[in-house]
N, C-alpha and C positions, 0 to 999 in steps of 0.2 A: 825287290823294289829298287828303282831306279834312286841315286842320293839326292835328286832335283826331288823326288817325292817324298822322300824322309822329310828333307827340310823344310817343303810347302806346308804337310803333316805339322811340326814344330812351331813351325809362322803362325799355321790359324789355328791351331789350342790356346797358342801365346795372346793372337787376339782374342778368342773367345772367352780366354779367363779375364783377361782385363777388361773386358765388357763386362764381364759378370762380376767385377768392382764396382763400375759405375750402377750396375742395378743394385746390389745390395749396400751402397750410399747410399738407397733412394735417391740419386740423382736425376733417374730419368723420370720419377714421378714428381720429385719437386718442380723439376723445369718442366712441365707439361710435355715431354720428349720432346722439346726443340731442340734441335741440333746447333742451333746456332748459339742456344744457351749455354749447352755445354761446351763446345767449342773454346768461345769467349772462356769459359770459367779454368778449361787446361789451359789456356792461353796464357790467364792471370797466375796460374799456379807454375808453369814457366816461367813466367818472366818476375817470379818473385823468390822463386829457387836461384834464378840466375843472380840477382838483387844482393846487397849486402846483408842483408837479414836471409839468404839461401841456409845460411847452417840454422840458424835458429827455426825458421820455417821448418826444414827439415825433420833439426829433433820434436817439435811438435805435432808434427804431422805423424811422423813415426811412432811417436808413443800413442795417438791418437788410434792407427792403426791396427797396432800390437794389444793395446785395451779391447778394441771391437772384438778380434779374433779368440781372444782369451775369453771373450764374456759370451761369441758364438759358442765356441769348446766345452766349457764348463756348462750352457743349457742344454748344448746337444741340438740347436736349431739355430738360425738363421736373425739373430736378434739385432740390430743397433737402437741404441738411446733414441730415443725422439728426439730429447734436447743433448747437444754438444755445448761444450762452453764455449764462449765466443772465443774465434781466434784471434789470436791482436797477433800474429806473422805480415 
């Protein structure tokens, strides 16, 4: 296999996983799959990483994250909270 194909290979798993972030946020079913909504909503989430609050965001998001996957692991299925607490990032 040619390395232009390896790394096409690498590109779209990398996006397919990260899609399959945004589905198991329920994001695409909160925003009724608008694309424009989630868009807007990376946007907000850039440009508040970028922001003086970016570390704090960060570690909240991150622990937010790390909870989900730990509470998927330990059911052994595919679980997030209905409710999150609000974020104040």
């Amino acid at each position: 296999m040619r390395s232009w194909q390896v790394e096409r290979r690498k590109r779209t798993r990398r996006l397919i996983e990260l899609g399959g972030l945004v589905v198991k946020a329920r994001v695409v079913d909160l925003s009724g799959d608008d694309r424009a909504i989630i868009l807007g909503a990376l946007l907000w989430m850039a440009d508040k990483l970028k922001s003086n609050q970016g570390e704090h965001a960060r570690a909240l998001w991150a622990a937010m994250g790390k909870k989900a996957f730990a509470l998927e692991r330990a059911t052994e299925k595919p679980t997030i909270p209905q409710e999150w607490p609000r974020d104040r990032a």
